[in-house]
C-alpha positions as CSV (number, residue, x, y, z in Angstrom):
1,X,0.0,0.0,0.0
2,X,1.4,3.6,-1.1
3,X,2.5,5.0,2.3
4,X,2.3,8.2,0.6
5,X,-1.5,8.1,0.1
6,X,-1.2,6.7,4.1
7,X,0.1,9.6,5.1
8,X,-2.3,12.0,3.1
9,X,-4.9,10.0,4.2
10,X,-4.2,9.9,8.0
11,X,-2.5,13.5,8.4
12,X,-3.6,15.6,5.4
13,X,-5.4,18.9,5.8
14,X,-8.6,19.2,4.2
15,X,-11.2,17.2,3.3
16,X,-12.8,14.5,1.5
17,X,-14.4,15.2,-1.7
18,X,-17.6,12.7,-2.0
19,X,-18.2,12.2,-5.7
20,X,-19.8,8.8,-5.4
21,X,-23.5,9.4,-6.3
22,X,-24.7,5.9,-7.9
23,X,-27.8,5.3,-10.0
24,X,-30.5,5.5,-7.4
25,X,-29.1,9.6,-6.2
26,X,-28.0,10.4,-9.9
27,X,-30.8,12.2,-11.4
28,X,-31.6,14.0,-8.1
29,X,-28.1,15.0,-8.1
30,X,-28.2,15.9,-12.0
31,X,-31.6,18.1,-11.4
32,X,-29.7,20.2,-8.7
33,X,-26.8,20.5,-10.8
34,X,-29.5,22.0,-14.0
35,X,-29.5,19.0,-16.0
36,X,-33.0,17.5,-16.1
37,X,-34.3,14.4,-17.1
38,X,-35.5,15.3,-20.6
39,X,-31.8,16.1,-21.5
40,X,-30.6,12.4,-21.7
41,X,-32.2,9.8,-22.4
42,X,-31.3,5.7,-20.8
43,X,-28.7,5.5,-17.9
44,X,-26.2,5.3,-20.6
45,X,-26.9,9.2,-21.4
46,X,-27.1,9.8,-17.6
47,X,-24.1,8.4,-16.5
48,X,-22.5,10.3,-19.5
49,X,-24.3,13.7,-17.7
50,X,-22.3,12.5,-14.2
51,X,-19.2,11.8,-15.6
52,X,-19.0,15.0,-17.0
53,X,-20.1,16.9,-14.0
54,X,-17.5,15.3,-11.9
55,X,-14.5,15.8,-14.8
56,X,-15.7,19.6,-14.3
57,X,-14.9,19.7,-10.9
58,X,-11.7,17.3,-10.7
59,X,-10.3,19.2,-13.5
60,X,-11.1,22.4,-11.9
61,X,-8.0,24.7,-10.6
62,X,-9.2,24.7,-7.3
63,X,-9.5,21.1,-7.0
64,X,-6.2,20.0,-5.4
65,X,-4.3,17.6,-3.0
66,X,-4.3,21.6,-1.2
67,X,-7.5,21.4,-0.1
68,X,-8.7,18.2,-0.5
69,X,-7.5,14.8,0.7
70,X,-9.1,12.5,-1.3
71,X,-11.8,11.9,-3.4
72,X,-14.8,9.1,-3.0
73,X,-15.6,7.7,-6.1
74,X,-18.6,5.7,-7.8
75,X,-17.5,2.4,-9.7
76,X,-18.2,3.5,-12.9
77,X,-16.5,6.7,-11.9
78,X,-13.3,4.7,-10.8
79,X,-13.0,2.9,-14.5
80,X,-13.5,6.1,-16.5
81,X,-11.1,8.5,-17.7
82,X,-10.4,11.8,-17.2
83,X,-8.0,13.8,-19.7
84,X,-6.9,10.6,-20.9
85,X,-6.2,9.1,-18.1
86,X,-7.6,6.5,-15.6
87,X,-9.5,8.8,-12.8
88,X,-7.5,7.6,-10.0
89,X,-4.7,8.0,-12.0
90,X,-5.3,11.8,-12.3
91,X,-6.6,12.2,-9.2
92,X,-3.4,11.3,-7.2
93,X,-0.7,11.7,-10.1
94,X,-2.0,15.1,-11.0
95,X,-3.9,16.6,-8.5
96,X,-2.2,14.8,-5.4
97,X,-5.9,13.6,-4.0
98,X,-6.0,10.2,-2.7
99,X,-8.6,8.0,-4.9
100,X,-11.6,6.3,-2.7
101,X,-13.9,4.3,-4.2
102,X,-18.1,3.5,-2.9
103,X,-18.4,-0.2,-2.9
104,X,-21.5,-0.8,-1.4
105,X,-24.8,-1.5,-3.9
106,X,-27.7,0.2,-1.6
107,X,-29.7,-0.2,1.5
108,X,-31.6,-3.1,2.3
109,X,-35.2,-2.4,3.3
110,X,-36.1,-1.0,6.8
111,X,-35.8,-4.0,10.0
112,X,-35.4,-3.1,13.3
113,X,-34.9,0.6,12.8
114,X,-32.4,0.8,10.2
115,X,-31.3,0.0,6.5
116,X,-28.2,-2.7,6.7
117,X,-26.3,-2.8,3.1
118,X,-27.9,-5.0,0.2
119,X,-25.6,-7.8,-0.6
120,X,-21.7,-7.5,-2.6
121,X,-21.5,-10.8,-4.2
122,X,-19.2,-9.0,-6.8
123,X,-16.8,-7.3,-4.0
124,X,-13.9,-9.7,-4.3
125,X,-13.7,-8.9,-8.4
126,X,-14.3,-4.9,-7.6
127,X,-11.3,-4.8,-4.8
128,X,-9.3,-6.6,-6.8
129,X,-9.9,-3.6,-9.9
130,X,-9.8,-1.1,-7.4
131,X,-6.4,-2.3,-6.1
132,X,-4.9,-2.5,-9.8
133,X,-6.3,1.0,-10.4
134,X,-4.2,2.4,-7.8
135,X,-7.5,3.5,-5.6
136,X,-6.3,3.3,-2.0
137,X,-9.5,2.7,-0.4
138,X,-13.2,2.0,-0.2
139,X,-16.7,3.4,1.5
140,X,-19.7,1.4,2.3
141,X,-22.8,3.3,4.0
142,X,-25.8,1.7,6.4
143,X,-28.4,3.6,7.7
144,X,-29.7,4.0,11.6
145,X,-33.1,5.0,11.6
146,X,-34.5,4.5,15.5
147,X,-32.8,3.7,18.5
148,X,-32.9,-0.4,18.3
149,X,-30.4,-2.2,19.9
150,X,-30.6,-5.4,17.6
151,X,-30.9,-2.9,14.9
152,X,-27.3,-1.5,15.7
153,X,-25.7,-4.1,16.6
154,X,-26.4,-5.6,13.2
155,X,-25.4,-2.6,11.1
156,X,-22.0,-2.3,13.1
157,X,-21.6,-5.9,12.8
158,X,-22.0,-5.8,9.0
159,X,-19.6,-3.0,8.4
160,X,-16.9,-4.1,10.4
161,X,-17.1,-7.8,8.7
162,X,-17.1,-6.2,5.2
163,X,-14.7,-4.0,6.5
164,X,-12.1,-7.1,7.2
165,X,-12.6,-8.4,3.7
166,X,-11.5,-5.0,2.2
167,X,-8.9,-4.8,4.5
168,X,-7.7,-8.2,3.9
169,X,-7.8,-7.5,0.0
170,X,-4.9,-4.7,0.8
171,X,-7.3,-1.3,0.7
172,X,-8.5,0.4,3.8
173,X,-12.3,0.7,4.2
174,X,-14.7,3.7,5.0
175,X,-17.1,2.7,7.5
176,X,-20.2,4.6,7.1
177,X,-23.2,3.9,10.2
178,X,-25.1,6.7,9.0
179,X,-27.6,7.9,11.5
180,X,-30.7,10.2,10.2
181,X,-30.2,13.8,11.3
182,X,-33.9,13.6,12.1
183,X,-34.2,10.8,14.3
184,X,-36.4,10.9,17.4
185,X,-33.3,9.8,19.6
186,X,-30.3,10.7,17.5
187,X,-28.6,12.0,20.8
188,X,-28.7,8.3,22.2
189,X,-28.1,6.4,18.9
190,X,-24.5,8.2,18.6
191,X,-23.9,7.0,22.5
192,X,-25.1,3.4,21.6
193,X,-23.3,3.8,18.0
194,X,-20.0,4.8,19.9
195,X,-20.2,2.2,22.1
196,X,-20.7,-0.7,19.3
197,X,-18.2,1.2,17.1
198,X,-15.4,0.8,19.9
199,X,-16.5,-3.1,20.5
200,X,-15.7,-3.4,16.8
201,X,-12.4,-1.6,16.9
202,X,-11.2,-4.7,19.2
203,X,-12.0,-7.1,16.5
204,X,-9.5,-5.2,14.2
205,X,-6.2,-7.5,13.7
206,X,-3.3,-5.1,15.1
207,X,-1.3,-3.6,12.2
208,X,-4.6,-2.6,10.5
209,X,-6.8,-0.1,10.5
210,X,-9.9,1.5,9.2
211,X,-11.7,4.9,8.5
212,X,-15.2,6.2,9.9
213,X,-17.5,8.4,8.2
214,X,-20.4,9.8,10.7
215,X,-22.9,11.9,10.8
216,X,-22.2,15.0,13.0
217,X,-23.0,14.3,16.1
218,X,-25.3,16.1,18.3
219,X,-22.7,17.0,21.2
220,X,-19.9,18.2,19.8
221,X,-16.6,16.2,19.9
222,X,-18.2,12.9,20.8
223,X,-16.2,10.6,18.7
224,X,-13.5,11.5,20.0
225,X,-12.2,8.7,21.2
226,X,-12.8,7.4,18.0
227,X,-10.7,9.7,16.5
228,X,-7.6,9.1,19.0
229,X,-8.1,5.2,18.7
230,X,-5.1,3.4,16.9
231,X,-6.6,1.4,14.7
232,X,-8.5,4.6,13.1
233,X,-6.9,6.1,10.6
234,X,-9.3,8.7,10.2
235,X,-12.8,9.8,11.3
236,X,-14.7,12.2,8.8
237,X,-18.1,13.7,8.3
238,X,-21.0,12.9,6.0
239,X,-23.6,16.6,5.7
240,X,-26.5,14.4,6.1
241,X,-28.8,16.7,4.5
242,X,-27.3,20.0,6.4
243,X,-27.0,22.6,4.5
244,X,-23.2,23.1,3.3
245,X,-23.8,26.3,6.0
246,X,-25.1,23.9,8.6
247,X,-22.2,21.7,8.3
248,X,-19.7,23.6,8.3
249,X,-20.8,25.4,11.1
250,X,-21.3,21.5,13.4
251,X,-18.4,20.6,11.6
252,X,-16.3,23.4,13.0
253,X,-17.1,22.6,16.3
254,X,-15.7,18.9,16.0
255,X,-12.2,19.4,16.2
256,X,-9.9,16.6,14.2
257,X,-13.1,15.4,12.5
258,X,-12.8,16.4,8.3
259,X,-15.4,16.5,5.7
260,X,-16.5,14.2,3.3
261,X,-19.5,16.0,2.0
262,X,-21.3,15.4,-1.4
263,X,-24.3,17.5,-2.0
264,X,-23.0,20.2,0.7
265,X,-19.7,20.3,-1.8
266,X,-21.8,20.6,-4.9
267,X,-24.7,22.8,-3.4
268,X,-24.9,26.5,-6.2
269,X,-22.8,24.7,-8.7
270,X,-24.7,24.6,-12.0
271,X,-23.8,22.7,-16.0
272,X,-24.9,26.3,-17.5
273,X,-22.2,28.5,-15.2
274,X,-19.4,29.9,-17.4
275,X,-16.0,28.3,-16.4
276,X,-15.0,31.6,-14.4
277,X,-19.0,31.6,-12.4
278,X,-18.5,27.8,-11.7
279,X,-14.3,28.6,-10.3
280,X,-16.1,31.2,-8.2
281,X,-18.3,29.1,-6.9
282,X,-16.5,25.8,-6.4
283,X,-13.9,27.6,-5.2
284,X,-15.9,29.6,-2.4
285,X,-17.2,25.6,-1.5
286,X,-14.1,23.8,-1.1
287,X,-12.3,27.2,0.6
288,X,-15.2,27.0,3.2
289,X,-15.5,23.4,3.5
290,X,-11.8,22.9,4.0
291,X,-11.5,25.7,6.8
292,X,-14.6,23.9,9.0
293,X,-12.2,20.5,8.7
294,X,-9.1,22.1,10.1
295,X,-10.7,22.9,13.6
């Protein structure tokens, strides 16, 4: 494993770039970003929209290993090119942003209070293309509805066993326990969450380690101890639905917890700017995003 990428990963200032929107979020994504539904036509055309609206952004001046750690990628994101060459390729080679890659295929339906992931039987096949891409690592994301203990357990449980086969494969996974920002109970999910999470950590072999991407947590500086633990390389945050104004601001208050932020990152971008608008704009995101990760 590039020690390099390591390094950026565990120590780098900035933040994670989330670029991973799959089929299900695409068009929502694309009708934020100005490109409705009657401009393509098939998921071939849509992906096509995607691809292009992330190229815009990675190729972007302001996009840089300055500002941004890495980048989270979709699959289909991951095998495509960029300026003629591989995406994470360009992303570390020329911009100096460590490549990620989302290898989870949705959220099962609701049991217990929460959404565990759907089944990988294609994740062996996918690590191994991730590894030969040069992609460092991978996200997965669950989803914690109620406060259920069975519920929990079962999401944490999932996510660190997935975890092990990523890490086994040579890549370091991205845990992602998602809890809903508007949960009845969200307060006493993260204390049950924190207390799974650390259970978990002891089932990590020494010498490895994995990341943790949560939602903000309602007291600020509660995953701390996740954040100090040895076998975490590094805990960020998802926006969850915050505003990119809202986020930054609970984000701020969370010292040595980064962003990994999708929407929030792409929030006033739009395919009709001029390139000198969209600079502006992207610019004023990833300036203000990277500023609330470096509390």
């Amino acid at each position: 494993m590039d020690e390099q990428m390591r390094d950026k990963m565990g120590q780098g200032a900035g933040f994670l770039a989330a670029l991973d929107q799959s089929g299900g979020s695409t068009p929502k994504a694309l009708s934020l970003y100005g490109v409705t539904p009657d401009q393509y036509s098939g998921d071939e055309e849509m992906f096509d929209q995607i691809h292009a609206m992330r190229v815009r952004i990675m190729t972007d001046a302001g996009f840089t290993g300055a500002r941004i750690v890495a980048a989270i990628l979709f699959e289909q994101t991951m095998d495509r090119d960029v300026l003629g060459r591989s995406t994470p390729d360009y992303l570390w080679n020329v911009k100096g942003v460590v490549p990620l890659v989302k290898v989870d295929k949705g959220l099962a339906a609701q049991a217990n209070g929460v959404q565990i992931m759907k089944p990988m039987p294609d994740l062996p096949e996918l690590l191994a293309r991730a590894k030969a891409k040069g992609v460092f690592g991978t996200k997965m994301r669950s989803l914690i509805q109620e406060l259920n203990n069975e519920g929990i357990t079962a999401v944490v449980d999932q996510q660190f066993a997935v975890g092990q086969q990523i890490n086994d494969a040579g890549l370091i996974p991205i845990l992602e326990p998602e809890v809903d920002i508007h949960a009845a109970d969200k307060a006493q999910i993260e204390t049950r969450l924190l207390d799974r999470l650390l259970t978990g950590l002891e089932s990590v072999p020494q010498g490895q380690q994995v990341m943790l991407k949560l939602t903000l947590p309602t007291v600020p500086n509660f995953y701390a101890p996740l954040i100090d633990h040895p076998k975490v390389l590094r805990v960020v945050a998802l926006s969850g639905g915050y505003s990119r104004e809202e986020a930054c601001h609970l984000l701020a208050e969370n010292h040595n917890m980064i962003a990994s932020f999708s929407r929030a990152l792409t929030e006033g971008l739009s395919a009709g700017m001029t390139d000198a608008e969209y600079s502006s704009a992207l610019g004023s995101a990833i300036e203000q995003i990277y500023l609330a990760s470096i509390t």
